[in-house]
GUMI-414296 format. One line per 8 residues: for each residue x, y, z of C-alpha. Coordinates in nm, 2 decimals. Each point is the difference from the previous one (the first is absolute). Layout:
<vovos>
X Y Z  ...
</vovos>
This chain:
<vovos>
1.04 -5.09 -2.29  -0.35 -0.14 -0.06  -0.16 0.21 0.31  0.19 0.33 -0.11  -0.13 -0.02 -0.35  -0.36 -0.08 0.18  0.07 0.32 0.18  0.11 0.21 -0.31
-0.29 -0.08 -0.18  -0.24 0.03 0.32  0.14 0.35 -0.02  0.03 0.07 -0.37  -0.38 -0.10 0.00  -0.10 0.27 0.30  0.18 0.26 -0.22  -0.17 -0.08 -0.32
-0.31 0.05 0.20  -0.18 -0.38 -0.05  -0.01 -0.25 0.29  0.28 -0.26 0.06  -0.12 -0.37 -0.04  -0.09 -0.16 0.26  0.24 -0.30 0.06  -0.06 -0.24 0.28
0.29 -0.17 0.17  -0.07 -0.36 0.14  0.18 -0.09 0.35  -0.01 -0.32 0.13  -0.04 -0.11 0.39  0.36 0.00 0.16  0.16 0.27 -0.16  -0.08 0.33 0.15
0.35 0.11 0.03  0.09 -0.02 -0.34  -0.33 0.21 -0.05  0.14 0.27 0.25  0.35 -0.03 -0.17  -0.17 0.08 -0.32  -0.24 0.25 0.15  0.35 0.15 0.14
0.14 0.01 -0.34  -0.28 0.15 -0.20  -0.02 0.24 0.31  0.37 0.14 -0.04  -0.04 0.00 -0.44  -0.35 0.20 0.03  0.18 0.24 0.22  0.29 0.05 -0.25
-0.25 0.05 -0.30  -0.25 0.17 0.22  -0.26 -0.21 0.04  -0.17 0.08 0.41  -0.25 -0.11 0.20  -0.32 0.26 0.03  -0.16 0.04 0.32  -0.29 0.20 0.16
0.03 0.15 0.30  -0.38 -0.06 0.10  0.07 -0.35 -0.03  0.34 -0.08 0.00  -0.02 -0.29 -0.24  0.20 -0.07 -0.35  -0.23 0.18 -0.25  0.24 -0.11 -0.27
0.33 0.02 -0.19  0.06 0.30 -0.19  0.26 0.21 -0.18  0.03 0.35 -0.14  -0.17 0.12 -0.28  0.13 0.29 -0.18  -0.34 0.25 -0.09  0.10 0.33 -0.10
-0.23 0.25 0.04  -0.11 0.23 -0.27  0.00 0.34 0.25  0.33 0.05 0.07  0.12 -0.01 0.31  -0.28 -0.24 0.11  0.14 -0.37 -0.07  -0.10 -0.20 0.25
0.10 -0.35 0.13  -0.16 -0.29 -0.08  0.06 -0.39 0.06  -0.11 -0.27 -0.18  -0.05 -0.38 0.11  -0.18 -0.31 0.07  -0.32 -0.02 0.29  0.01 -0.30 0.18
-0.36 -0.05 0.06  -0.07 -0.31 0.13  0.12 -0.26 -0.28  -0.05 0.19 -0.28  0.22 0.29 -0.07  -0.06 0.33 -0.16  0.20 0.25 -0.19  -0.05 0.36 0.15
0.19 0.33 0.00  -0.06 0.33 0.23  0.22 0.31 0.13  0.24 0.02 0.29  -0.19 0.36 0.04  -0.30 0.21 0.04  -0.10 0.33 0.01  -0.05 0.20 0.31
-0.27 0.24 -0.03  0.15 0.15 0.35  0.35 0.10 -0.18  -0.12 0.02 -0.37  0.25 -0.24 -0.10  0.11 -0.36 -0.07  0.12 -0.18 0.27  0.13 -0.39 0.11
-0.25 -0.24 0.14  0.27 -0.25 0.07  0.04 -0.06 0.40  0.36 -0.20 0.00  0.19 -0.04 -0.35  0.31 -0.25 0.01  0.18 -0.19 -0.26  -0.20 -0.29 0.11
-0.36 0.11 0.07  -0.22 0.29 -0.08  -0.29 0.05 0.23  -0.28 0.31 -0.15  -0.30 0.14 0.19  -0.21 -0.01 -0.28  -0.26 -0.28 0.09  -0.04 -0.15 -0.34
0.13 0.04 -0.38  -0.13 0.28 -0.17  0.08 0.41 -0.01  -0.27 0.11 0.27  0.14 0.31 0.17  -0.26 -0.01 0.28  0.14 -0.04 0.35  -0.26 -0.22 0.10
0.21 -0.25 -0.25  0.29 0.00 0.20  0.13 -0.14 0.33  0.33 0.11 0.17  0.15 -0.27 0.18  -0.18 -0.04 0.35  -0.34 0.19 0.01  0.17 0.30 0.31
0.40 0.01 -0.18  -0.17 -0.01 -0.34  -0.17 0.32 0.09  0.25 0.14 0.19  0.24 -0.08 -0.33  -0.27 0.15 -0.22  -0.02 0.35 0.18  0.33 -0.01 0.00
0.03 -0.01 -0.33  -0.24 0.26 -0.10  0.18 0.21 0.29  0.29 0.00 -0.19  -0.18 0.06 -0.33  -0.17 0.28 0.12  0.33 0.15 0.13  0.17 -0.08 -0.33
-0.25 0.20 -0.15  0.00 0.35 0.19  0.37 -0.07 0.03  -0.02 0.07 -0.37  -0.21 0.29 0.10  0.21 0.20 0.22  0.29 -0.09 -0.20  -0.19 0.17 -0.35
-0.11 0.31 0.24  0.44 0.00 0.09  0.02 0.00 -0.34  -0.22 0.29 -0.09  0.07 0.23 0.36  0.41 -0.08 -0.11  -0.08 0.16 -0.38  -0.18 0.28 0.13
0.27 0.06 0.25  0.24 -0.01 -0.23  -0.18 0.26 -0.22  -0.05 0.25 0.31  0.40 -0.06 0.03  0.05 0.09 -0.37  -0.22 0.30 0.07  0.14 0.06 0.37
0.40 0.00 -0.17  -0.15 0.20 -0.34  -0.21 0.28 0.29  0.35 0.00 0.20  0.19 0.13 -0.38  -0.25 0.25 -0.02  -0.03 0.13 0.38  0.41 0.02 -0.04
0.04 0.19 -0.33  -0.27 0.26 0.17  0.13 -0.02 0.29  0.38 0.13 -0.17  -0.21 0.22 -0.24  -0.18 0.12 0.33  0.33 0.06 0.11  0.17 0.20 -0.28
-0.28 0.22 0.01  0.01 0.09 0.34  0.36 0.05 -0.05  -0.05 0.23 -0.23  -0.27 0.19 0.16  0.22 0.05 0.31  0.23 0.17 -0.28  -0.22 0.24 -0.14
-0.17 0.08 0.33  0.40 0.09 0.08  0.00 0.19 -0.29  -0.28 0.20 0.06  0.08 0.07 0.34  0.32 0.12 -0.10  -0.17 0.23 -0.26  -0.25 0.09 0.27
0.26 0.11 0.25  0.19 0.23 -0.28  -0.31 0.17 -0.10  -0.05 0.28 0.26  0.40 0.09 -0.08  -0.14 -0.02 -0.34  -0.33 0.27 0.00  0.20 0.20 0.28
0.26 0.05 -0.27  -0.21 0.00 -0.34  -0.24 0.33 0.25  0.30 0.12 0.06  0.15 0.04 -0.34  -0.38 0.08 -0.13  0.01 0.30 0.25  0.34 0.13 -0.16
-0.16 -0.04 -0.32  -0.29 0.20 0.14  0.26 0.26 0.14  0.18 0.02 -0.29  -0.29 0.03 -0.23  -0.12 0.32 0.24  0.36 0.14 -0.03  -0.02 -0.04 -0.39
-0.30 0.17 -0.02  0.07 0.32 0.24  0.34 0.01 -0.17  -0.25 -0.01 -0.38  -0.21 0.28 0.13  0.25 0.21 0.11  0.23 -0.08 -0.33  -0.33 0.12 -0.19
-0.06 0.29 0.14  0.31 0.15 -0.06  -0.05 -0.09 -0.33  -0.33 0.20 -0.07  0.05 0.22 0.24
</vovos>
């Protein structure tokens, strides 16, 4: 009970932001195993209240304990995380804090600098506390998988990011397709009421050119006939007028 409230406030204190005291434990000659047995025990309580080891991968070696630290970010959308803890360095031991990320000027985004995160360890590439984004601060594992891991990486950002790309130009080629449909289904209305007006029309030209055939055909019949009865009105007229002369002439003669 003593070393879990030792823990809580070890981690109360990293979360409040001011440095844990430093409390020195006093072992005497002949009793290294019940140092490990208590090394074992605070081990398994600082993983259950999230207390880890922090390593660098340039050098391999126990930077220091730390734990999260909540930060939120004004911008939304750009929290980042951060860890907070004690430095051992050397015999004394300082209280620092720094990000679990950085930001690649490759991808244009925020990405992790940790190399292996377990429940039990967390080993970051960045070299030393701070928020440096250069790359020259950082160390990827071993010097050839580190930069094989690191292009990588920005292989897969850059991917990410015209992945995004072609997907917005989908986006935008699938809305004008879908307008050219709207206007291909709206032309195909139009081309088929024309198409049955079209129709209708030349139906009904075919009619009238029947028609006028028709009236075509009957029209010699027609001026055979009206000459003819115009030249019995012409005959009959001549036969009037003899018949007038000759009625007047007996009259006054």
């Amino acid at each position: 009970a003593r070393v879990r409230a030792q823990f809580k406030g070890f981690q109360d204190n990293f979360l409040e932001g001011d440095p844990p005291p430093a409390r020195v434990i006093r072992v005497r000659e002949g009793e290294p195993t019940e140092v490990a047995h208590r090394l074992v025990d605070l081990h398994l309580l600082a993983r259950r209240i999230g207390v880890r080891p922090l390593l660098r991968a340039g050098r391999m070696e126990i930077e220091g304990f730390v734990t999260e630290k909540l930060k939120p970010s004004r911008t939304p959308g750009k929290d980042r995380r951060w860890v907070a803890g004690v430095k051992l360095n050397g015999g004394k031991r300082e209280y620092f804090e720094e990000p679990l990320d950085f930001y690649n000027p490759e991808t244009g985004r925020l990405e992790t600098c940790l190399c292996i995160e377990k429940d039990t360890v967390v080993v970051t590439a960045r070299q030393a506390p701070g928020v440096s984004d250069k790359l020259d601060d950082f160390v990827w594992l071993s010097y050839p998988a580190g930069r094989v891991q690191k292009k990588l990486i920005n292989r897969i950002g850059k991917l990410m990011q015209e992945r995004v790309g072609i997907e917005n130009e989908l986006h935008s080629l699938r809305i004008e397709r879908d307008k050219y449909e709207i206007e291909a289904n709206r032309s195909a209305s139009e081309w088929e009421s024309m198409t049955k007006k079209l129709k209708g029309l030349e139906e009904e030209n075919t009619r009238l050119k029947e028609q006028i055939d028709h009236l075509q055909s009957l029209l010699p019949a027609h001026i055979a006939s009206k000459i003819k009865e115009g030249a019995k009105q012409t005959e009959a007229l001549k036969e009037a007028e003899k018949l007038g002369a000759f009625e007047g002439k007996s009259i006054f003669g």
